[in-house]
ROSE-4610 file (N, C-alpha, C; in Angstrom, 1 decimal, always signed):
// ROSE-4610
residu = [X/X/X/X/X/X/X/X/X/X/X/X/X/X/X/X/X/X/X/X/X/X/X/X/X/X/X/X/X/X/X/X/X/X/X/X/X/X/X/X/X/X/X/X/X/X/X/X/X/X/X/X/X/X/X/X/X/X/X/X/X/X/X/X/X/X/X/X/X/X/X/X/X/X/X/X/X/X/X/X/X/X/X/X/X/X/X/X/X/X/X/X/X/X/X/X/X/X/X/X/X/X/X/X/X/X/X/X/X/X/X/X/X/X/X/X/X/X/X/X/X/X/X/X/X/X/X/X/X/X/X/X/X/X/X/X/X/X/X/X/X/X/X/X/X/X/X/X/X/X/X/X/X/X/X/X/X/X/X/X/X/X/X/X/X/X/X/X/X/X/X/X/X/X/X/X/X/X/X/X/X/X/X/X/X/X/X/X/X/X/X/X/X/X/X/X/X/X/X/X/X/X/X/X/X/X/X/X/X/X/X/X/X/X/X/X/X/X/X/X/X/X/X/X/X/X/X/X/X/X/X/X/X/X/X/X/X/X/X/X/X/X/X/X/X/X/X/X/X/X/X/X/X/X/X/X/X/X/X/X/X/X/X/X/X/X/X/X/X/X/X/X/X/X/X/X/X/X/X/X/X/X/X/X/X/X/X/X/X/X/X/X/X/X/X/X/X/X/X/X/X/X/X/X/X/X/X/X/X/X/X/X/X/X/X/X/X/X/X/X/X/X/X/X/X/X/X/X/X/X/X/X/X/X/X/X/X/X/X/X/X/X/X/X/X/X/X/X/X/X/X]
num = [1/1/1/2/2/2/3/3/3/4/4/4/5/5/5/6/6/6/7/7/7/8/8/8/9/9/9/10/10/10/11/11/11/12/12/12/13/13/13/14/14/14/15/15/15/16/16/16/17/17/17/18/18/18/19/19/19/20/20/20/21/21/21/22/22/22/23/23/23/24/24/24/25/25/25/26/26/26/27/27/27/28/28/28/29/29/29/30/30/30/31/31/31/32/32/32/33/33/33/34/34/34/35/35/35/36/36/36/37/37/37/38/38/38/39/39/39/40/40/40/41/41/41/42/42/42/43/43/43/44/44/44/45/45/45/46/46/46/47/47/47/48/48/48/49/49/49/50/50/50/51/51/51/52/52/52/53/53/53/54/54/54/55/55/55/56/56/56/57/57/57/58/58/58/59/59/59/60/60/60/61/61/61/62/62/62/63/63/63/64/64/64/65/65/65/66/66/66/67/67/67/68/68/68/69/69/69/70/70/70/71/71/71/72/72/72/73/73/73/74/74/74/75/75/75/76/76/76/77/77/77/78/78/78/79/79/79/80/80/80/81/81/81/82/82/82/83/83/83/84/84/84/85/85/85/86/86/86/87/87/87/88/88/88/89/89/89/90/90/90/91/91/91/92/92/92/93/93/93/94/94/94/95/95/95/96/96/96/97/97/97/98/98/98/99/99/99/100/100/100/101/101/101/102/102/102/103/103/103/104/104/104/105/105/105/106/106/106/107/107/107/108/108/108/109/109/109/110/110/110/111/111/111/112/112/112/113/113/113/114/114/114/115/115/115/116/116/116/117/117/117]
x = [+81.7/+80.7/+80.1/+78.7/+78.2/+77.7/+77.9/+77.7/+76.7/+76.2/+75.2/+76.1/+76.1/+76.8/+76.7/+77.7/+77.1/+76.3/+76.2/+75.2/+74.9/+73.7/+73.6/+73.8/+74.6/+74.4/+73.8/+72.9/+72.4/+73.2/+73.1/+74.1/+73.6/+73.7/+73.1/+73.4/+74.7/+74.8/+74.7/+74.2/+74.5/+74.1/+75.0/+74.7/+75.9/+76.3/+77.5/+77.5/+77.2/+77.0/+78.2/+78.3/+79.5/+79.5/+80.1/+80.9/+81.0/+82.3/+83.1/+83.7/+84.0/+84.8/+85.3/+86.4/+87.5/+88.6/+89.4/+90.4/+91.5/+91.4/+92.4/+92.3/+90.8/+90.2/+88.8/+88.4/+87.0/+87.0/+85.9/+85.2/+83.7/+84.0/+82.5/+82.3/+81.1/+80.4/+79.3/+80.1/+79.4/+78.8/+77.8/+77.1/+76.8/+77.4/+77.0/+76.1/+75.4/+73.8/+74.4/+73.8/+74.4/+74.1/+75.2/+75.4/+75.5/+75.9/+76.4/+77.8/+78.4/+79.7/+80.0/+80.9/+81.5/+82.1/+82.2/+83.0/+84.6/+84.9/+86.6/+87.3/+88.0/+88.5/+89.6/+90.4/+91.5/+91.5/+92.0/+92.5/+93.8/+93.5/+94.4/+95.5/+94.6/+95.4/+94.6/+93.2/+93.4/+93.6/+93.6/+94.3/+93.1/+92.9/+92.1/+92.8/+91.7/+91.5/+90.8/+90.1/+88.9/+89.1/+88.2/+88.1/+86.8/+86.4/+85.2/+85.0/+83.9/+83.4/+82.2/+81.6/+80.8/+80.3/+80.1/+80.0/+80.9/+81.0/+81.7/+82.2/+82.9/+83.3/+84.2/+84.0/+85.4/+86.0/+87.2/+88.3/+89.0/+88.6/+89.7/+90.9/+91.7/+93.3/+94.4/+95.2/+96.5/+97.5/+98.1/+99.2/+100.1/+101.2/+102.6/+102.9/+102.7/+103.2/+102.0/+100.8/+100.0/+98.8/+98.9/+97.8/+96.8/+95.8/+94.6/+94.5/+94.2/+94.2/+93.2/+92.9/+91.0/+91.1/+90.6/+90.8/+89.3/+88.8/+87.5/+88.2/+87.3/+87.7/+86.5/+87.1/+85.8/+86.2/+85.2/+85.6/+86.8/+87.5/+89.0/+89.6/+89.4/+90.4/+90.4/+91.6/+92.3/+92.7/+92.6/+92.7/+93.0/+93.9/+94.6/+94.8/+94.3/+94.3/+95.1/+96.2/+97.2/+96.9/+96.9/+96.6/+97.0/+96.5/+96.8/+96.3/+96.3/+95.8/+94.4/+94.5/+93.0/+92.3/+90.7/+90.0/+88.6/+88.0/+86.6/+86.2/+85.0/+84.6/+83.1/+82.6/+81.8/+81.2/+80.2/+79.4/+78.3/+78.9/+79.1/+78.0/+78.0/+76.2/+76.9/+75.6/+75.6/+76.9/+77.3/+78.8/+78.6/+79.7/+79.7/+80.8/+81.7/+82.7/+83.0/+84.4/+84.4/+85.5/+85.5/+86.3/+87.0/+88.4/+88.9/+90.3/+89.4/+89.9/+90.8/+91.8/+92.2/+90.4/+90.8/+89.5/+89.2/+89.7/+90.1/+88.1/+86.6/+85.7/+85.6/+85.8/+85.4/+86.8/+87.5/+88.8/+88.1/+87.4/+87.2/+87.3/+87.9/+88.5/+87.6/+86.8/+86.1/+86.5/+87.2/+87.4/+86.4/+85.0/+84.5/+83.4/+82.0/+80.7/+79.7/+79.5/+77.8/+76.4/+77.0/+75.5/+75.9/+76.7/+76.9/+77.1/+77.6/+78.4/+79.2]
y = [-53.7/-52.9/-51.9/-51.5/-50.7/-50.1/-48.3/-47.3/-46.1/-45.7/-44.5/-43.5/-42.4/-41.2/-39.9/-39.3/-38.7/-37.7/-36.7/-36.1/-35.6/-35.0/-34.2/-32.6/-32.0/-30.5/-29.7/-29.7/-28.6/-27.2/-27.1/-25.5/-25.3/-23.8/-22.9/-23.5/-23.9/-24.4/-25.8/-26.5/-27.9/-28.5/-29.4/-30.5/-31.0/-31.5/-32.6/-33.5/-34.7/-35.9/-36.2/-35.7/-36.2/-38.0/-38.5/-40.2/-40.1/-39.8/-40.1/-39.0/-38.7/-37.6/-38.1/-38.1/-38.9/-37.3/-38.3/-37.4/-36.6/-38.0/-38.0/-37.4/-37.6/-37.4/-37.2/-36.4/-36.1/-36.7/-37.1/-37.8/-37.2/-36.6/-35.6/-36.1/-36.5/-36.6/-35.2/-34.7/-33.1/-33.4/-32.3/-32.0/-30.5/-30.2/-28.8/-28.7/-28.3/-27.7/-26.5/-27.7/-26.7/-25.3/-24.3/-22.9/-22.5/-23.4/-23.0/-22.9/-22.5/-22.0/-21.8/-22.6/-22.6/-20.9/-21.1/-19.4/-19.4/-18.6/-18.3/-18.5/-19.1/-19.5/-20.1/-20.0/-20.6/-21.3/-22.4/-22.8/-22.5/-22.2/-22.2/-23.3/-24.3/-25.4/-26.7/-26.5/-27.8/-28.1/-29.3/-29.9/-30.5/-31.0/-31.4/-32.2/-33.2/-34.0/-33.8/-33.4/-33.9/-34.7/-35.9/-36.2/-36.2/-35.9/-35.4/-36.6/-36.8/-38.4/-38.2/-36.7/-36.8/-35.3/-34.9/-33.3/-32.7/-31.4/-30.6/-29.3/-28.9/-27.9/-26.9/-25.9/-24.7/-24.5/-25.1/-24.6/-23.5/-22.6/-21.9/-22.4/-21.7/-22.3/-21.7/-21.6/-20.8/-21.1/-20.5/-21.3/-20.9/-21.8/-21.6/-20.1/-19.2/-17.9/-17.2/-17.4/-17.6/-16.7/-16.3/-15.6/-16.8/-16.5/-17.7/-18.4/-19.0/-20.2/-20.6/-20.9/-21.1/-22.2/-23.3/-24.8/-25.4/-25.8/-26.3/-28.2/-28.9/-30.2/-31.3/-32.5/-33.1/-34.4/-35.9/-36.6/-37.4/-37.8/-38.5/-37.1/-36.1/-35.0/-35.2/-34.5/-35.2/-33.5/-32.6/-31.5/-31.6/-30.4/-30.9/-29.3/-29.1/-28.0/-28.0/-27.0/-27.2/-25.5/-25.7/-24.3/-23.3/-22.5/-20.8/-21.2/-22.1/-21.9/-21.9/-20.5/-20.3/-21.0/-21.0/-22.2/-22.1/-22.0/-22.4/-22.8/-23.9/-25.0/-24.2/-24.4/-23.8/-25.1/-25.5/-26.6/-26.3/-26.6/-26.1/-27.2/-28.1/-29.2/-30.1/-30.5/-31.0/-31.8/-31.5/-32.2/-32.8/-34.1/-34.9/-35.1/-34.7/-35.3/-35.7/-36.5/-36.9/-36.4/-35.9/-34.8/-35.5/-35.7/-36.2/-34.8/-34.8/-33.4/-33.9/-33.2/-33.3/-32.0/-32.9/-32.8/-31.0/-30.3/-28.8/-28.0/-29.4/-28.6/-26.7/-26.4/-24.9/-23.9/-24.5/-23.6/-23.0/-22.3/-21.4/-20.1/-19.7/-18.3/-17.9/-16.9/-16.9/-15.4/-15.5/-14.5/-14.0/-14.4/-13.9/-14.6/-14.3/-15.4/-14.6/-16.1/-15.5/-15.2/-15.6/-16.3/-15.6/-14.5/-13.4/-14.2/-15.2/-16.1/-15.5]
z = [-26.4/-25.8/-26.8/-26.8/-28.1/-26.6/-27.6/-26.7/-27.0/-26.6/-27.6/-27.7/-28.8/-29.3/-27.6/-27.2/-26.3/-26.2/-27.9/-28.1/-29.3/-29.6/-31.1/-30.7/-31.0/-31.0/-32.6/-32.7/-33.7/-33.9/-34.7/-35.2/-36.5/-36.8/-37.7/-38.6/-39.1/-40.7/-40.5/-39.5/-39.6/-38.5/-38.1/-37.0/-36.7/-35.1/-34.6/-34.3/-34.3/-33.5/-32.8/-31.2/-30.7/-30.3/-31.2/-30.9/-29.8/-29.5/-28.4/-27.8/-26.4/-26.1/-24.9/-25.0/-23.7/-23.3/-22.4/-22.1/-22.8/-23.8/-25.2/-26.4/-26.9/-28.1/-27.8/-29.2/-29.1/-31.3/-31.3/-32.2/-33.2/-34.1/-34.0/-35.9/-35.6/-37.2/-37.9/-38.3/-38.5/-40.1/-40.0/-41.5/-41.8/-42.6/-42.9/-44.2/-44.0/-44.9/-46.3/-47.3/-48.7/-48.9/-49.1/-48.6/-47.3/-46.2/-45.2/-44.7/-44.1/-44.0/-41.9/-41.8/-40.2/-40.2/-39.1/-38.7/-39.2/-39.6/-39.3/-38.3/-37.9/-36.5/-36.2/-35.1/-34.9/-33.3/-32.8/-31.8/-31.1/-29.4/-28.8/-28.8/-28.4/-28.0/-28.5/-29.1/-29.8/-31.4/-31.4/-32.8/-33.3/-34.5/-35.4/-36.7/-37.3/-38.4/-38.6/-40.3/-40.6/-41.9/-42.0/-43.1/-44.0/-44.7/-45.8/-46.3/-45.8/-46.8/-47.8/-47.5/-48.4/-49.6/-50.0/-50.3/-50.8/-51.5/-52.7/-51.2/-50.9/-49.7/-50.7/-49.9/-50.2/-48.7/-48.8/-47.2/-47.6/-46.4/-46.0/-45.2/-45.0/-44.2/-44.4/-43.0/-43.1/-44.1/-44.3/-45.6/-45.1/-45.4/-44.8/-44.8/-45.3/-44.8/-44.1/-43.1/-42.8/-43.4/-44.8/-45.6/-45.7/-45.7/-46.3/-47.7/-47.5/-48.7/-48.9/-50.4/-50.6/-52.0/-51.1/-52.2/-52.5/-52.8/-53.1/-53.3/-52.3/-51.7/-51.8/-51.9/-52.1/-51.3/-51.7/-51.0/-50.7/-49.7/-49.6/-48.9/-49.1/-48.3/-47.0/-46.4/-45.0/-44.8/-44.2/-43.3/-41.9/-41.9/-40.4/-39.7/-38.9/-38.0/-36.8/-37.0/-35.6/-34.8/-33.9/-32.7/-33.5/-33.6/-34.1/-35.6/-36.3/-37.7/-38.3/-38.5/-39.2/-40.0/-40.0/-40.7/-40.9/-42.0/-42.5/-43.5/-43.2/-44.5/-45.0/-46.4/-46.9/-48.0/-47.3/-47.8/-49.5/-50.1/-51.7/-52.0/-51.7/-51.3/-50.1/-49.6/-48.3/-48.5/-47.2/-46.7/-45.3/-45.5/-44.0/-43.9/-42.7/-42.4/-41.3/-40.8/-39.7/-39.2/-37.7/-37.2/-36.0/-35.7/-34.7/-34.3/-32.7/-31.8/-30.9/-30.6/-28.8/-28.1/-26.9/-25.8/-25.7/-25.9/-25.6/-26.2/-26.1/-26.7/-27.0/-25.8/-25.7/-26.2/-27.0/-27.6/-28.6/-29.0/-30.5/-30.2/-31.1/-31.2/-32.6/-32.6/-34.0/-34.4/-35.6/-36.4/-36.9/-37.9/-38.2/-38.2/-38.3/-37.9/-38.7/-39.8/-40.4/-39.1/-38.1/-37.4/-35.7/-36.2/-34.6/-33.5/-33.2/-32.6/-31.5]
């Protein structure tokens, strides 16, 4: 069966193309706009993958003693977001990746926001 995407959400640094969103997983093809940057943020309770298929990024992220961590990433990287760990990507030139969520959409906790969020 071929299905249509169930939506596009526009956002300040980018764009989401939601795939799929079930009970199980959520599915999101995002693009962040070169010099743009997501919020700082953590999850209650959902989880994440992303994988970067395309573009030069700088990630933030908790590090085992939960100070922040600041890696500059490119394509093939695999990031993984578990509840409570902090996180933001900074689109160094246009970047695409593909993001698989537990369903939890409305979990953002934003530490800090270019875009008064």
């Amino acid at each position: 069966m071929i299905v249509d995407p169930v939506k596009l959400v526009e956002k300040p640094w980018g764009s989401e193309l939601w795939v799929a969103v079930t009970e199980e997983y959520c599915l999101k093809v995002i693009v962040l706009n070169k010099g743009q940057r997501s919020s700082l943020q953590y999850h209650e309770r959902k989880r994440e993958h992303i994988y970067i298929d395309q573009g030069l990024a700088k990630v933030e992220f908790s590090g085992p003693d939960g100070e922040i961590v600041t890696e500059i990433v490119g394509p093939g990287t695999i990031l993984e977001h578990k509840p409570g760990d902090r996180h933001r990507i900074e689109a160094l030139e246009d970047v695409r990746l593909f993001e698989v969520q537990t369903p939890f959409l409305d979990d953002v906790v934003r530490v800090e926001d270019d875009y008064n969020r």
